[in-house]
Each structure stands twice: as C-alpha cells, then as structure tokens.
C-alpha positions as CSV (number, residue, x, y, z in Angstrom):
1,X,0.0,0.0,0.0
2,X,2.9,2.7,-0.2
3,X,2.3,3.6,-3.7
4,X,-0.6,6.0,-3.9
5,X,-1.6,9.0,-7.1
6,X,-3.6,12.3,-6.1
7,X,-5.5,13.8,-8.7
8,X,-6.6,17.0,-7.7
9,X,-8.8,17.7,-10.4
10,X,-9.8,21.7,-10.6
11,X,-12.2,23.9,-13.0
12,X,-9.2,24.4,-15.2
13,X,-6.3,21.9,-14.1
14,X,-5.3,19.1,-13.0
15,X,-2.8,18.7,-10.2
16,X,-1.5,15.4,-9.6
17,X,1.4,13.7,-7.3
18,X,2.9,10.1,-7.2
19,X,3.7,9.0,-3.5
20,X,5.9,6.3,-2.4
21,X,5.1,6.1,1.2
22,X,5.8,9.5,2.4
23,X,8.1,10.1,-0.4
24,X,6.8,12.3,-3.8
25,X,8.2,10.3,-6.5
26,X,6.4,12.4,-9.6
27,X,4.4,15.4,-9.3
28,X,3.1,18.3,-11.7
29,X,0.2,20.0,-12.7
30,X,-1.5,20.7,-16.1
31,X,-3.4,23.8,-16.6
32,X,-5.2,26.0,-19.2
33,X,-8.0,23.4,-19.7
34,X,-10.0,23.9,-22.3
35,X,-8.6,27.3,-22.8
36,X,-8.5,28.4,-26.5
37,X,-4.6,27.9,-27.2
38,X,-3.9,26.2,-24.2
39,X,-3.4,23.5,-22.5
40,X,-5.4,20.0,-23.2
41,X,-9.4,20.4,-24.8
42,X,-11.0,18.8,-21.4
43,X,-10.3,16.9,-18.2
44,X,-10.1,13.6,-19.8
45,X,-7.7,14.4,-21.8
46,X,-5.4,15.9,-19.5
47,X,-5.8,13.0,-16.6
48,X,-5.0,10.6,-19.7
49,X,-1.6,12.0,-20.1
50,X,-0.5,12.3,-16.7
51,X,-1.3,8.2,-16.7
52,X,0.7,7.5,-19.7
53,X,4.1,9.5,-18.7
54,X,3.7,8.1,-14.9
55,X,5.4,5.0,-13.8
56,X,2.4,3.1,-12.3
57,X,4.6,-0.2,-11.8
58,X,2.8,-1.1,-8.4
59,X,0.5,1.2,-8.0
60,X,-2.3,0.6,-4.7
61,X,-4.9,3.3,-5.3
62,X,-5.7,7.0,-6.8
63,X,-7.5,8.9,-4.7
64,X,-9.3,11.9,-6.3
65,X,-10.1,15.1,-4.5
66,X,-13.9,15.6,-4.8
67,X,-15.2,19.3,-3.6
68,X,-19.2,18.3,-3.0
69,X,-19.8,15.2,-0.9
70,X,-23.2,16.4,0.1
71,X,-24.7,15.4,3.0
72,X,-24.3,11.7,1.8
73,X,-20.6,11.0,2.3
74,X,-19.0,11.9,6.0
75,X,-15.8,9.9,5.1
76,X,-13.6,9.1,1.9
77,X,-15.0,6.0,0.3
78,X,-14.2,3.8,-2.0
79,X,-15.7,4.6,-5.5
80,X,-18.1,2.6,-7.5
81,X,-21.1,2.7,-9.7
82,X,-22.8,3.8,-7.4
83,X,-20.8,6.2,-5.2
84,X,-20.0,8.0,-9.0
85,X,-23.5,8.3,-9.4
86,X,-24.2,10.1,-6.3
87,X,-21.4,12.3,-6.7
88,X,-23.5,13.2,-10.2
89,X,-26.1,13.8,-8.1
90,X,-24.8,16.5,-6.2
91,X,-23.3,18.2,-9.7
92,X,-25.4,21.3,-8.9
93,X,-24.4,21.9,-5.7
94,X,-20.6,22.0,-7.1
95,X,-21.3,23.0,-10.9
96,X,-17.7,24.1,-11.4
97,X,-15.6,21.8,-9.6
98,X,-17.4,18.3,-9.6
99,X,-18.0,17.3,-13.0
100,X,-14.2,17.9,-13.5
101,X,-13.5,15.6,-10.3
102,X,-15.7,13.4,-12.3
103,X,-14.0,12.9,-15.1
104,X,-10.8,12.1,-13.5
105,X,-12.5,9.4,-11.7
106,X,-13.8,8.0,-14.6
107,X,-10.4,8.1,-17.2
108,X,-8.4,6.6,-13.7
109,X,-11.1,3.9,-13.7
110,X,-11.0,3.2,-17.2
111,X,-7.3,3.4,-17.7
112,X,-6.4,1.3,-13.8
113,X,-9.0,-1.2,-13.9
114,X,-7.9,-3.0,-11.2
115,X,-6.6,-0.3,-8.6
116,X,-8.8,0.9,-6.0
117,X,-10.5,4.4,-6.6
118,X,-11.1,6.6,-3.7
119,X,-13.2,9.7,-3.5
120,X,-12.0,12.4,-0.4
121,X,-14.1,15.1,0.0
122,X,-13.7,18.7,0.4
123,X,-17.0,18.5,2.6
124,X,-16.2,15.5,4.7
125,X,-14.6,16.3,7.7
126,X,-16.8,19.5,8.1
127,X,-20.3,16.6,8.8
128,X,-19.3,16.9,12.5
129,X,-21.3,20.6,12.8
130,X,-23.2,20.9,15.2
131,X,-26.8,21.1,13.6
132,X,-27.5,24.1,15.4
133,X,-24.0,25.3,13.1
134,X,-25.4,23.7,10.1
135,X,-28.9,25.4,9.6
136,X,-30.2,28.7,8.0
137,X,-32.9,30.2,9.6
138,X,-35.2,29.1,6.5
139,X,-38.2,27.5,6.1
140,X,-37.5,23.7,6.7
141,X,-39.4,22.4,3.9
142,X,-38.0,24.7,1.4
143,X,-34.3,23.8,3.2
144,X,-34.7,20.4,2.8
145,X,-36.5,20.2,-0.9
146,X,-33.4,21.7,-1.8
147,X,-30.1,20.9,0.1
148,X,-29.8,24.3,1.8
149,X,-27.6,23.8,5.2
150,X,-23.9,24.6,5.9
151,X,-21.7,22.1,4.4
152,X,-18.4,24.0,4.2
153,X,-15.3,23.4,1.9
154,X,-11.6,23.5,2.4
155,X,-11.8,20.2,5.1
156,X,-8.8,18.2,3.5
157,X,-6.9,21.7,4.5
158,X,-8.3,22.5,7.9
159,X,-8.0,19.1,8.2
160,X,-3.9,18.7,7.5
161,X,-3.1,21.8,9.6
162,X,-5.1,21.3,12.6
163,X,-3.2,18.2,13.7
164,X,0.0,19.5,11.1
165,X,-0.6,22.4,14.3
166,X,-1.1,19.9,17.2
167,X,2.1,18.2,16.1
168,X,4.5,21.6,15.9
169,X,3.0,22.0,19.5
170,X,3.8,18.5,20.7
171,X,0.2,18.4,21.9
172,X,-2.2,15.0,21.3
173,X,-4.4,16.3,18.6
174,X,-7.6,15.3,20.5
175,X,-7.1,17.6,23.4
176,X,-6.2,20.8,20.7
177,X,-8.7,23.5,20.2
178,X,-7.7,25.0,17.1
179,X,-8.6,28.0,14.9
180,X,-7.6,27.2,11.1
181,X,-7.5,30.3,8.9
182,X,-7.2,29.2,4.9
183,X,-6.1,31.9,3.2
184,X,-5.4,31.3,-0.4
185,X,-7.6,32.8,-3.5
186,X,-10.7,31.1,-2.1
187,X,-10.5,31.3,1.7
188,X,-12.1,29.8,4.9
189,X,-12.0,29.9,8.6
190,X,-12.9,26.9,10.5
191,X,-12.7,25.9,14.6
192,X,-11.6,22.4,15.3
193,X,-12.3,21.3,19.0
194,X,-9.9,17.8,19.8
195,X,-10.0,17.1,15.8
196,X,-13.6,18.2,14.8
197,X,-15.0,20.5,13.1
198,X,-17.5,22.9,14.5
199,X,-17.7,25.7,13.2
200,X,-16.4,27.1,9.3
201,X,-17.2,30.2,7.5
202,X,-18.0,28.7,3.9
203,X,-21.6,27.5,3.8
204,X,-23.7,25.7,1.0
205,X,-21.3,27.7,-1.3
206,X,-18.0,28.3,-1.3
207,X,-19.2,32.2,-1.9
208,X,-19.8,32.7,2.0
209,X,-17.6,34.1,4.8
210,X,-14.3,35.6,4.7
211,X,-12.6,38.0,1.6
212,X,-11.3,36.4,-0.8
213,X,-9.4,37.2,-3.9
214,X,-12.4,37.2,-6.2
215,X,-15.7,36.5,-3.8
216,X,-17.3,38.9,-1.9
217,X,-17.5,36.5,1.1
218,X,-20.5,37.5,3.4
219,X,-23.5,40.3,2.7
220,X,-26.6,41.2,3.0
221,X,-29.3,38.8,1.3
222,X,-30.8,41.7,0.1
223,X,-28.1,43.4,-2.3
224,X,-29.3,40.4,-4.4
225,X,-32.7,41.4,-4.6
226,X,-31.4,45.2,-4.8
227,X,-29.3,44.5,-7.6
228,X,-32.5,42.4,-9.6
229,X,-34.7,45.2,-8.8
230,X,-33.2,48.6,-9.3
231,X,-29.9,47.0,-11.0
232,X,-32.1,44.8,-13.7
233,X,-29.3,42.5,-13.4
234,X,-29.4,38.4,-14.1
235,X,-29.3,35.8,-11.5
236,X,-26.3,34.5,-13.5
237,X,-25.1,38.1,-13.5
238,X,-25.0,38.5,-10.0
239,X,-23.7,35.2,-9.5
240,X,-20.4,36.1,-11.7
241,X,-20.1,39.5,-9.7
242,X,-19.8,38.0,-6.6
243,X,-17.8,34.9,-7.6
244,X,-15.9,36.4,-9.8
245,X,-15.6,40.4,-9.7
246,X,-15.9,40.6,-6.2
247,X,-13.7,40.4,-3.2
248,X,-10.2,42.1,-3.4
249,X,-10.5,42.2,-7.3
250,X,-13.6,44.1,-7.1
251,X,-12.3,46.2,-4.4
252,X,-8.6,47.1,-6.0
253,X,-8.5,45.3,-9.4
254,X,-6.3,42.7,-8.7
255,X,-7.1,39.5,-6.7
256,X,-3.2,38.9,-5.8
257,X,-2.5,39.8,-2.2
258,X,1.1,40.6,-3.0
259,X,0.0,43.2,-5.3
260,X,-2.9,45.0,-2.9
261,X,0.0,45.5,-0.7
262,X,2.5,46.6,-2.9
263,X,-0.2,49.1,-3.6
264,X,-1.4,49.8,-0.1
265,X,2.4,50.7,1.0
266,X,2.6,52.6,-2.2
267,X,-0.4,55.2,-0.6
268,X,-3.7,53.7,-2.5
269,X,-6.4,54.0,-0.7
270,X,-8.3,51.5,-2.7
271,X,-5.8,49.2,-1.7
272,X,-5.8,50.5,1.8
273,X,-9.5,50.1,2.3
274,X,-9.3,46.6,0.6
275,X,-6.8,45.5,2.9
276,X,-8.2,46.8,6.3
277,X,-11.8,44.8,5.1
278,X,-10.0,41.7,4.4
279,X,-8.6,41.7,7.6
280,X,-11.5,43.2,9.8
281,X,-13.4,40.1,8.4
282,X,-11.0,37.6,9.5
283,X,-10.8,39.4,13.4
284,X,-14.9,39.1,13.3
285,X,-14.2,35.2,12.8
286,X,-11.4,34.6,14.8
287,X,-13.4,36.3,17.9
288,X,-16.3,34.5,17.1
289,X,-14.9,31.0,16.7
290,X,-13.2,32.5,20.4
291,X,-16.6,32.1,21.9
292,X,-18.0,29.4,20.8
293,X,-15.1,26.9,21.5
294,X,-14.5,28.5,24.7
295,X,-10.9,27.8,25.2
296,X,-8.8,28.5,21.8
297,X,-5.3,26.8,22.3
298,X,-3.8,27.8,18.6
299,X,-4.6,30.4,15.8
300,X,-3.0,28.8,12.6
301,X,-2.6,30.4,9.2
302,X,-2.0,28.1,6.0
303,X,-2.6,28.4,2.3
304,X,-0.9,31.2,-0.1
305,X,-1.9,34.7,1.8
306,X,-2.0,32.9,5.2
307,X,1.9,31.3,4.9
308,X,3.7,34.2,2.9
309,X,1.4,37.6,4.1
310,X,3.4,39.0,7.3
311,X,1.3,42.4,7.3
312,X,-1.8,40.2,6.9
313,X,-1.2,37.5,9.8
314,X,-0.3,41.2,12.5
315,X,-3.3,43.4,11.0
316,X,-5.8,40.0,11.4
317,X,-4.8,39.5,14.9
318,X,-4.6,43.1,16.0
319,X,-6.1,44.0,19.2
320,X,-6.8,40.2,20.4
321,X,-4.5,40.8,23.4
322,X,-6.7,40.4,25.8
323,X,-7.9,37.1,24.5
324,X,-4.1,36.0,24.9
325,X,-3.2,36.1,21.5
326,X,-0.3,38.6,19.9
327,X,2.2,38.0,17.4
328,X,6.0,38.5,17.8
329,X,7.0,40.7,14.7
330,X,10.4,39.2,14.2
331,X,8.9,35.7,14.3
332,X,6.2,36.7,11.8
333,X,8.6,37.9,9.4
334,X,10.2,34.3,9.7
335,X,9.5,31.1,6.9
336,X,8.3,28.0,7.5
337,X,6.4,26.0,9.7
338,X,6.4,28.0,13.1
339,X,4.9,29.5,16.0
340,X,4.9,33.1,15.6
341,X,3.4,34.1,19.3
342,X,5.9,35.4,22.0
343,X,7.6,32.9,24.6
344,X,5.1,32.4,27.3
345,X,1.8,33.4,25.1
346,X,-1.6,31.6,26.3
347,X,-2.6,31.3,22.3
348,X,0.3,29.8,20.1
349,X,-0.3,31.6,16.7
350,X,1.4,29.4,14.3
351,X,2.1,29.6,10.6
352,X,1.5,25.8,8.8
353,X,2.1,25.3,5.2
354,X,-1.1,23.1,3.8
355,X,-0.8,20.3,1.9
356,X,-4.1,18.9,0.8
357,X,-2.6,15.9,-1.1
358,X,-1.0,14.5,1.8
359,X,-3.6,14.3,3.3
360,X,-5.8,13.3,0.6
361,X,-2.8,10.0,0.1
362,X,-2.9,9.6,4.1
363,X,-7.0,9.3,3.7
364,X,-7.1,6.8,0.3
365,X,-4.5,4.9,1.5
366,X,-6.3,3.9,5.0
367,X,-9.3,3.6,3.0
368,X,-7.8,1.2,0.4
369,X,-6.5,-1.1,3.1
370,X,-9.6,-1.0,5.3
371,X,-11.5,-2.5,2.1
372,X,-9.2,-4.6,0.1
C-alpha cells in the first residue's frame, strides 16, 4: 500500500502527485484546460496524459479530490457505480468543480481497472457541525427540498493543519482546540475542538464568509434582490459578480494579495480600504470562533496569503490581546512552519504550510487497506 496517485482535479487543471510512502516520487500539474490555445481540450484528456508519462509499476490506489460530498458521504469512500452516481447527483451543488473531479474518476477507472479508486471530499470532515451550526434560519421544507444547510469546503486543508498544528506544539491532537485560517484565493476559517470541526465560515457555497481574492465573502441577502430590482441585473449576472468580480479584485482590481499590498504601502487608498476589510473580516471570525469553542489553544494560518502575508497575519490579529493572542513581529517575518506568538503566550499563533494531497494519500490509503 505505499504507492498512492492524487488527482486534484480543478475547473481548469489538474494537479497530480505520485507517493511512495511519504516520499513524492512524480508530481506536476496541467493547466489552461479547455482554454482556446492552451493546455489540453478537457479533463479527460489531460488525466489521460498524466497516466501515460507516470510510472504506475505497483500502484495501490488514486485517490481523487472531490469538492461536494453532500450530505451523503461523512468519510472518503471507495468509488463505485454507485458512489459515481451520487457524486452526479450532487453536480449542482458544485457546478464548477465536480464534473471535473468526475472525469478524473472516470479516465483513472477506465485506464487502472484494477486499482482501487477513492473519492475524499472537500466537505467530509466538516459533517461533524453541530446542527444548530449547520442550519439557515429558513423555512424547513423549502431547506430540505433543496439541500440548503452549511456544508463548508476547504476540510482536507483544515484538516492537515489542525493536527499539522497539534504536532508543531507537541500536543495530542484530541485535546487541541484549534482556529484554522485558509487563506489562499478562495479562503475559509474553520474551529476544530480535539480534531472536529464545528464551526467554518464557507456555507452551502464556497461564496460565503471571509474576503477572498475574487468572492465577496458574506453580505446582506438583500443586495441580491437590490441589484434584480433597481440594477435589472441576471441571476447569472450576479452570480459572476460575486464569484468572480468581487472580493479584493472588485475592491482594488487585482485579486493577488502581493500586489494590494505593494499598492497599499505605495499610498492607494483602494488598496488600503481593501486590505483593512480583508482583515476586519477575518478578526470578526477569529473572535467568534473564540466564543464558541471556549478555550482556543492555537490560531494557525495556512494556504498562499495565510503562509507568505506578514502584514496580513499582525493586521488580522490586531487587538486580540486580551484574549491571549499577539504575534512577535520578528517571528512573523520568519518562513516555515512555526509558532509566531511570543515565549510564554496563552494562544500559540502558528504559521502551517497546507498540503491537501498528503492528506488526501494519508485518507485513500487507509481507505484502500480498510476494504481490500
């Protein structure tokens, strides 16, 4: 079982790794799907020639990212006819990312007939909400006709850092109340009490909670209907301003955090402003997720913004003194995989680099063995 491939099939790429135990033997990724001069016409395509240049030669089992698990799978499982056709199913609750984790599935079943498929979901390890963190205060019927609860997204990620976190501490991951703050393009907060989730800022949608680089993260129901009414805007217009012109692009122009502050120490004050919302919305969660886990051992920051944005980890945690958690400016300014809090703080505030293919090996491995 030490051989395991990761497809991490996105909208537009396909990211892939070959592990020998814990060692990556081949990785790469393959972008510009479907893009006119690009890369390869579709998703099938492109898995189909990562298989042929890979050295397969005792090869255990794939295991394929998968972003929507609905409220059906709680764990990876092993895929069949039948798991693929539930993860059809939920097609519209993931319309850009789960017909491409699809088709990986299918062209590694095809071309690896005999290797076990596994399916981890983005969703999984976020079905331990609390109900009570899982409803919207909607009409039940109308909630349930349609699959509208909190699911959240990111969970391979908060997942890998949380006990990635308990490990830099030399604390037993079930004892670790933890704070996980995702901040890459698409970002999430999430509080992890002794390994479970209980609270995360993405929703039904990935669209919900904090700034990111092109979402607007959370607002008012009612600038939908504003924007319908007086703006004569489309649903699927409003749907591509706030996935896609939204959030830091829509605030500065450009959804690259290095770039807002380049432009923010450079005197913008569209950057400025951008920059100070992004951060104010990430305080909001961090005090929130505070209260309702009680005791908050760790605040960790993973992903692009949240491993290489100094400025952003200090601004974010600004004024949480009194909650025991401060960050040493020296240490902050540091690489790696660290605790940037001073000696002796009662929060460690840690920097963790994510890796969502580890985990997702470390998850289809266990699962392969557990049904061979």
């Amino acid at each position: 079982m030490s051989r395991v491939l990761v497809l991490n099939c996105g909208s537009s790429s396909v990211k892939y790794r070959l592990y020998d135990g814990d060692e990556i033997v081949d990785r790469g990724t393959v972008e510009r799907i479907g893009e006119p001069g690009g890369g390869p016409a579709d998703h099938e395509t492109a898995v189909r020639q990562i298989l042929d240049r890979l050295d397969l030669t005792g090869l255990a089992a794939v295991g394929h990212r998968v972003v929507h698990g609905g409220r059906r799978f709680a764990e990876p499982v092993r895929v069949d006819d039948a798991v693929l056709a539930a993860i059809e199913e939920l097609v519209p609750l993931a319309p850009l990312h789960n017909p491409a984790n699809l088709a990986g599935i299918r062209v590694a079943r095809e071309a690896l007939p005999g290797v076990p498929q596994v399916a981890v979901f983005d969703t999984a390890f976020h079905h331990t909400l609390p109900e009570a963190a899982a409803t919207y205060a909607i009409d039940r019927d109308t909630a349930t006709r349609y699959g509208v609860r909190r699911y959240g997204f990111h969970g391979t990620s908060h997942a890998y850092v949380s006990r990635r976190t308990a490990e830099l501490l030399g604390r037993p991951y079930a004892e670790l109340n933890t704070i996980t703050l995702h901040l890459g393009n698409g970002a999430s907060a999430c509080a992890v009490a002794g390994g479970r989730s209980v609270a995360t800022s993405m929703g039904m949608s990935p669209l919900e909670g904090l700034v990111m680089g092109t979402r607007s993260g959370d607002l008012d129901p009612t600038i939908i209907f504003h924007l319908r009414r007086e703006g004569g805007l489309g649903v699927d217009d409003i749907d591509d301003l706030l996935n896609h012109r939204s959030g830091l692009l829509g605030l500065t122009g450009a959804n690259d955090m290095r770039e807002v502050l380049a432009r923010r120490d450079a005197g913008d004050p569209d950057a400025a402003l951008a920059f100070d919302v992004y951060c104010r919305r990430i305080t909001g969660y961090v005090g929130a997720y505070y209260a309702l886990l009680g005791r908050v051992d760790a605040v960790t920051f993973t992903a692009g913004v949240g491993e290489h944005a100094a400025p952003v980890r200090a601004a974010a945690l600004a004024g949480l003194g009194r909650l025991g958690i401060a960050v040493d400016p020296g240490r902050n300014a540091g690489h790696g995989d660290r605790v940037i809090s001073p000696d002796g703080a009662e929060v460690a505030v840690c920097v963790v680099a994510t890796d969502e293919e580890r985990e997702i090996a470390r998850e289809t491995r266990a699962v392969a063995e557990r049904t061979r």
